[in-house]
C-alpha positions as CSV (number, residue, x, y, z in Angstrom):
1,X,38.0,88.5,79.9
2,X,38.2,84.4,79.3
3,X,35.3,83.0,80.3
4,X,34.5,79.2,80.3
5,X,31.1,77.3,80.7
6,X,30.0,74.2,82.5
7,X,27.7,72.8,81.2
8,X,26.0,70.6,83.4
9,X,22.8,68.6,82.2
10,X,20.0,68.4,85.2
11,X,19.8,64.8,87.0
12,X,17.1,63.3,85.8
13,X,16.0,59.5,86.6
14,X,16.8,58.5,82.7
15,X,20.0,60.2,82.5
16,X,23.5,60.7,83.9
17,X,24.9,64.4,84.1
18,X,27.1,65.7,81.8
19,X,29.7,68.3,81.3
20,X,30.7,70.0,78.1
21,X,32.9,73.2,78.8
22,X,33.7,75.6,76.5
23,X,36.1,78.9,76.7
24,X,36.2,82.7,75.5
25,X,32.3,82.1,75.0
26,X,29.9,85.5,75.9
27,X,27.6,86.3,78.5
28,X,24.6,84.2,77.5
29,X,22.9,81.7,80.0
30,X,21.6,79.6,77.1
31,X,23.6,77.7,74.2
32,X,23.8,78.4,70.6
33,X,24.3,75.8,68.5
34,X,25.0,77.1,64.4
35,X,25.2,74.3,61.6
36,X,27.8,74.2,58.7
37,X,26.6,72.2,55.4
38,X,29.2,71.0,53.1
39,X,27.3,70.7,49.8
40,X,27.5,74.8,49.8
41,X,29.6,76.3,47.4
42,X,32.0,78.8,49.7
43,X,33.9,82.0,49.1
44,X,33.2,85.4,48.1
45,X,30.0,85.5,46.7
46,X,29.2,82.4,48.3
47,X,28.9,80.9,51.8
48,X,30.5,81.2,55.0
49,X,33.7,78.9,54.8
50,X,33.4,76.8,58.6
51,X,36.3,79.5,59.8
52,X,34.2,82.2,59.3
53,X,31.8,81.0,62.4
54,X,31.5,83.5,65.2
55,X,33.2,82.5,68.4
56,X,30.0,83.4,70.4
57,X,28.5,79.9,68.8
58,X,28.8,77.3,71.3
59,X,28.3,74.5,69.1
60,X,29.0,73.5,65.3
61,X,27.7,70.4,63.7
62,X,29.2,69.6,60.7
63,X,26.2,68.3,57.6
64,X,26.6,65.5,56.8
65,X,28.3,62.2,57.6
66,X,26.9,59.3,55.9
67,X,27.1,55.7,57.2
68,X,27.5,52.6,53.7
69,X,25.9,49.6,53.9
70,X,29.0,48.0,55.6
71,X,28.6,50.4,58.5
72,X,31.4,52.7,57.5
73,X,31.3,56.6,57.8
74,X,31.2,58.3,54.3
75,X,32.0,62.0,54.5
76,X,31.5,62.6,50.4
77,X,28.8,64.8,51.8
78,X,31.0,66.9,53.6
79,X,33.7,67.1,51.1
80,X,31.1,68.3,48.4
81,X,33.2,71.7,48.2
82,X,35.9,71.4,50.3
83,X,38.7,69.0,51.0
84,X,38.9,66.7,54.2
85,X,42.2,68.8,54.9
86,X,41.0,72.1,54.4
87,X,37.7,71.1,56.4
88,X,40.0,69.5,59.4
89,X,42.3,72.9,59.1
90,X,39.2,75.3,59.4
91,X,38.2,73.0,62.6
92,X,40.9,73.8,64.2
93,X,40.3,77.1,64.2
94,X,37.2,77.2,65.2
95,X,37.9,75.0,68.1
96,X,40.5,77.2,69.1
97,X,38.1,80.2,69.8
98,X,36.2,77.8,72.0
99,X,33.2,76.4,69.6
100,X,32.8,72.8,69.9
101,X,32.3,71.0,66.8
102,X,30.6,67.9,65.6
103,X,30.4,65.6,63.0
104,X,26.3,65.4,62.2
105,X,25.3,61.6,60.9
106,X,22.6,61.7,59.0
107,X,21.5,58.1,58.2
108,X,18.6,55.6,59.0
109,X,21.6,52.8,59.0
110,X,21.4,53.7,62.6
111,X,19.0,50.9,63.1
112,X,20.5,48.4,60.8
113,X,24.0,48.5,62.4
114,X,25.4,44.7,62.5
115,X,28.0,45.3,65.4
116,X,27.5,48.0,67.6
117,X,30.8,48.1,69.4
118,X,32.9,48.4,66.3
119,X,30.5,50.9,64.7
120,X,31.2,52.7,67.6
121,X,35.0,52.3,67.4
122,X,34.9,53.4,64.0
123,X,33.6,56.5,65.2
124,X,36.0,57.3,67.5
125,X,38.7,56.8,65.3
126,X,36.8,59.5,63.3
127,X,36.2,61.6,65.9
128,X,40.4,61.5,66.5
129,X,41.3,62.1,63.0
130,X,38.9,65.4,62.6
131,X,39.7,66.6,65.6
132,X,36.0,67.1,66.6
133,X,34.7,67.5,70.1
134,X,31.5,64.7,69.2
135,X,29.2,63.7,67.2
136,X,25.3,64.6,66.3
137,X,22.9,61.5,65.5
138,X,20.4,62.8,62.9
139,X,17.9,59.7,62.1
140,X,15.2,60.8,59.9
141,X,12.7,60.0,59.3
142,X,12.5,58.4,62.3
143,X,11.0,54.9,63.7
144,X,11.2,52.6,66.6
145,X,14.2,50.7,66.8
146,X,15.9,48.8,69.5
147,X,18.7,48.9,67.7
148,X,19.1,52.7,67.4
149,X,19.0,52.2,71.2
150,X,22.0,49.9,71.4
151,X,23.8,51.6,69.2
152,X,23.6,55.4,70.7
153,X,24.3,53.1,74.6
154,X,27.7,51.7,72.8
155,X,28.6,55.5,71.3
156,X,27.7,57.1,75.1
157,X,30.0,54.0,76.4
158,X,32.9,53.7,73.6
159,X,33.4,57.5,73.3
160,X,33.3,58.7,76.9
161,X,31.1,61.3,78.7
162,X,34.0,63.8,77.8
163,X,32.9,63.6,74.1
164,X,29.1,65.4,73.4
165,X,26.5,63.4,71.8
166,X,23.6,65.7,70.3
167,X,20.8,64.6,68.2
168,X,18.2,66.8,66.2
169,X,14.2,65.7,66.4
170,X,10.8,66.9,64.5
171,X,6.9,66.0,65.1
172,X,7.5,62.6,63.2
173,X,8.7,61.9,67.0
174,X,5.6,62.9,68.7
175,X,3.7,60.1,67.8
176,X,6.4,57.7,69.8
177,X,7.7,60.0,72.9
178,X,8.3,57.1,74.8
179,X,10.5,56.1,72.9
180,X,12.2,59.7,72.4
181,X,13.1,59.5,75.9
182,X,14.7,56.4,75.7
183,X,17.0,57.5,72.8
184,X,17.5,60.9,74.7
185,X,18.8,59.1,77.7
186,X,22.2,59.1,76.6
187,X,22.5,62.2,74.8
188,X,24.0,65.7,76.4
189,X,20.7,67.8,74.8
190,X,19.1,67.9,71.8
191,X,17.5,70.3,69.4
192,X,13.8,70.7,67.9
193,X,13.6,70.7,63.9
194,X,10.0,72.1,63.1
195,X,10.5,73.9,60.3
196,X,9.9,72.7,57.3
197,X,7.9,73.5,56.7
198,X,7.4,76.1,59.4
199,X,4.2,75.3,61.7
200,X,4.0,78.6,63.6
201,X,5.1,80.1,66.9
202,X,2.5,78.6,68.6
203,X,2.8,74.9,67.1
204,X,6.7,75.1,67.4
205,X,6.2,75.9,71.6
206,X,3.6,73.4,71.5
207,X,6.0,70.6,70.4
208,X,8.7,72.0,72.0
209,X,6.8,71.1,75.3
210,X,6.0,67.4,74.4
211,X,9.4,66.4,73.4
212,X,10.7,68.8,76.6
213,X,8.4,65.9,78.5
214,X,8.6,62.9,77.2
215,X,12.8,63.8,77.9
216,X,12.4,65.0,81.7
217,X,12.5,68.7,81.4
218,X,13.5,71.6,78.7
219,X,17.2,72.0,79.8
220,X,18.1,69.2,77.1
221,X,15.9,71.0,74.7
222,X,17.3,73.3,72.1
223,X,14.8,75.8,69.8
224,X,15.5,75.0,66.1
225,X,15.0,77.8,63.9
226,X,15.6,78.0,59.8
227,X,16.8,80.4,57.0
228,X,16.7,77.7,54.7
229,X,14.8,80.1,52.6
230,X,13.6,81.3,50.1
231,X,11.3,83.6,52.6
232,X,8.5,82.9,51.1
233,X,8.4,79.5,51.5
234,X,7.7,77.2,54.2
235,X,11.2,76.5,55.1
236,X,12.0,79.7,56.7
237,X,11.8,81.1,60.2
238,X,10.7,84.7,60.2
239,X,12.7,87.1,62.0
240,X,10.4,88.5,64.4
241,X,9.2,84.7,65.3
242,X,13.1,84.1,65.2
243,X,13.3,86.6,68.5
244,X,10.5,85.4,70.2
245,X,11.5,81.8,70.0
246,X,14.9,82.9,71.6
247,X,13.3,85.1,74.3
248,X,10.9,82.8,75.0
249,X,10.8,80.2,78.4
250,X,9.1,77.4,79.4
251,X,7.6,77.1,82.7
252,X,9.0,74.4,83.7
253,X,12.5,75.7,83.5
254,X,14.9,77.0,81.4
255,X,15.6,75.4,77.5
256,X,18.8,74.7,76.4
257,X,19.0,77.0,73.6
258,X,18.7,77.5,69.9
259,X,19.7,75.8,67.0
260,X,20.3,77.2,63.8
261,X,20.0,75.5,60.3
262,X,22.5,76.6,58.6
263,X,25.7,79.1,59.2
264,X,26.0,78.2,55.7
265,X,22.3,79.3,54.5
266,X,22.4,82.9,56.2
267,X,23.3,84.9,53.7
268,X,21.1,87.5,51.3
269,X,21.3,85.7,48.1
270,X,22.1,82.3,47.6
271,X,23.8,82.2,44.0
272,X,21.5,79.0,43.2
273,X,20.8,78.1,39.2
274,X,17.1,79.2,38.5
275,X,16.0,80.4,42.3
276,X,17.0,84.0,41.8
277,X,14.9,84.7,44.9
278,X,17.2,82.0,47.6
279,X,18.7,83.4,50.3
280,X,17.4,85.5,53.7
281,X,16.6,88.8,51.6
282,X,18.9,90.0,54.6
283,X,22.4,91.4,54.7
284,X,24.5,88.0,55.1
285,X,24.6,86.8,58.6
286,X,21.1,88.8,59.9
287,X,19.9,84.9,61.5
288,X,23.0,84.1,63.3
289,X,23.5,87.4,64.8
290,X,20.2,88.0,65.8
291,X,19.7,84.7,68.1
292,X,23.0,85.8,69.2
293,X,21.6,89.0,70.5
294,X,18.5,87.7,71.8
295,X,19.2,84.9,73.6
296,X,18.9,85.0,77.6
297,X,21.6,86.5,79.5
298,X,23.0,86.0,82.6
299,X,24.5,83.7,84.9
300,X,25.5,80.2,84.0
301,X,28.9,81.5,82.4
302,X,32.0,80.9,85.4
303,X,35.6,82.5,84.7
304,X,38.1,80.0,83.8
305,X,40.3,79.1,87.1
């Protein structure tokens, strides 16, 4: 049966609502949001290519745009492994099974951006020619910035509410919530980054609830979780913390979802030179299946009309 969503973020007094829908998505109330890293190696033997993403993810973001010191995108990040075309092709795809996808910026030249408005048009002529549903805003490490405020405003304005703006955050932001909520105030939701290294269950609810605060409520909030691996290092979500994180609630409502990092990292063995032991140590694809299967179900999900 085609199914569609509509997403709706909750009013809140910092933020206008916002609609993202997607189609021939499952059953699941919450949102799933799987990353794709260029810099891996793909192909048998190798990662995922981006075509191989399941159509029950909700959400892609595509690691990593750049931005030069002339405020220009600079995707040789992306196109580590893969071509431009080839990347745009497999986008297509994906998009066509109803998974939105994203370009993620990763850059601190947020907050140094001379003109706002043409930064922003130069966006959207990026977002046009990748055929991308919007874009992720990854500034780390973070800091203040009045700037970074402008320039997310001009993004929200320039690109339309139609396009999704997403931004990932970690505990370097709990030392300035206030300002967290004024960044998130333009955004469709965000997702929680605590895992590198890996704090804990406890810490990562913890946190979870002081960002979900300082940004009016959890529904904007989504759970990151890791297979960065190796598993025995710091940078790796556990499996049975993996379930609980998806099964858990906060009592103040519902969160948004989970986040994975990355598509491309869930696999057994990653064939890296000299880390024999890289990879999940499960059979490829264990992470993204699993939050999958245990994320809350139910009723949020409309049929198409």
């Amino acid at each position: 049966m085609a199914l569609c969503r509509d997403y709706t973020c909750p009013t809140q007094s910092h933020s206008p609502q916002r609609r993202v829908e997607n189609g021939a998505k499952n059953m699941n109330t919450e949102y799933f949001t799987n990353y794709w890293i260029g810099q891996e190696p793909t192909g048998p033997g190798h990662s995922p290519t981006l075509n191989q993403m399941p159509a029950y993810v909700d959400v892609a973001p595509l690691a990593f745009v750049g931005i030069t010191d002339d405020d220009q995108l600079d995707f040789s990040f992306l196109t580590q492994q893969n071509s431009a075309p080839t990347i745009q092709g497999w986008i297509k795809t994906v998009r066509a099974q109803g998974t939105k996808v994203l370009l993620s910026i990763n850059s601190q030249q947020f907050a140094s951006i001379q003109d706002p408005l043409g930064f922003a048009q130069t966006v959207q002529s990026a977002v046009t020619e990748w055929g991308v549903d919007g874009i992720d805003i990854d500034f780390e490490p973070p800091f203040q910035s009045q700037t970074l405020i402008t320039v997310v405003k001009q993004l929200r304005s320039t690109l339309g509410s139609g396009v999704i703006l997403t931004a990932p955050i970690y505990s370097a932001w709990l030392g300035m919530l206030d300002f967290l909520g004024q960044f998130a105030d333009s955004l469709d939701y965000l997702t929680t980054m605590d895992y590198t290294g890996y704090p804990g269950f406890e810490t990562t609810i913890e946190y979870f609830n002081q960002y979900a605060k300082a940004i009016g409520g959890p529904e904007r909030l989504a759970i990151g979780i890791s297979c960065m691996g190796p598993s025995t290092s710091a940078n790796f979500t556990p499996l049975p913390d993996l379930i609980k994180l998806c099964q858990w609630e906060p009592e103040e409502g519902q969160k948004q979802g989970a986040m994975l990092y990355t598509f491309s990292y869930d696999i057994k063995v990653r064939p890296i030179p000299n880390k024999p032991t890289s990879g999940t140590g499960y059979p490829d694809g264990t992470w993204t299946k699993t939050i999958h299967e245990n994320l809350p179900v139910a009723s949020k999900v409309t049929a198409a009309s």
